[in-house]
Every structure is written in structure tokens, then in C-alpha cells.
C-alpha positions, 0 to 999 in steps of 0.5 A, spaced: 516 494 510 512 498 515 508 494 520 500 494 519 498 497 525 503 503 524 499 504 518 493 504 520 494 508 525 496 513 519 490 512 515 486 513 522 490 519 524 488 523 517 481 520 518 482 516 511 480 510 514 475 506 509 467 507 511 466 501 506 470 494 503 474 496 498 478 492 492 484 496 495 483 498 503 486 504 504 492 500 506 494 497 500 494 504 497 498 507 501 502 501 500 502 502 493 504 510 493 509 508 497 511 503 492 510 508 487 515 513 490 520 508 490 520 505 483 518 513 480 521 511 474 517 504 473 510 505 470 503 503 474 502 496 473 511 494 474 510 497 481 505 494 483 507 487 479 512 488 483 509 489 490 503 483 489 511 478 488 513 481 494 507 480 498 508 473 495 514 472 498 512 474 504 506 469 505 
């Protein structure tokens, strides 16, 4: 997984950070394309089905 802060800083760094909430921060979505790259054959709503039990597992 890679660590919040480094992923943030990603975002900062190609000025995409969020100018208001979202449903989905920035952080999530990059998650998700992430996520979406390494299950390219799974559709939209398998990987993130996938993702919210990984993110279960983890607390």
C-alpha cells in the first residue's frame, strides 16, 4: 500500500489537491485508478468492491 502522506504530496505536487469536500477526496480516487490498473480486467464496481474489503481489513 502506499502511505497517505506520500500520496499526498503526489496530488500536491501536480496541484490536483481538492478546493472543496468531495464524496471521493483526491486520495481515494487515486486509490482507485491505482486499483483500477491492477485489476484491468474486473469492472468498475468489482475493484472498488474489492478496495472498500481491503480497507476493512485494515481498520
Amino acid at each position: 500500500m502506499y502511505p497517505a502522506a506520500e500520496v499526498e504530496r503526489a496530488i500536491a505536487a501536480c496541484g490536483r489537491s481538492e478546493q472543496r469536500s468531495r464524496v471521493l477526496p483526491a486520495r481515494l480516487v487515486l486509490y482507485f485508478v491505482l486499483g483500477l490498473a491492477l485489476f484491468s480486467p474486473d469492472p468498475y464496481l468489482e475493484v472498488m468492491r474489492k478496495m472498500t474489503f481491503g480497507l476493512r481489513q485494515v481498520g
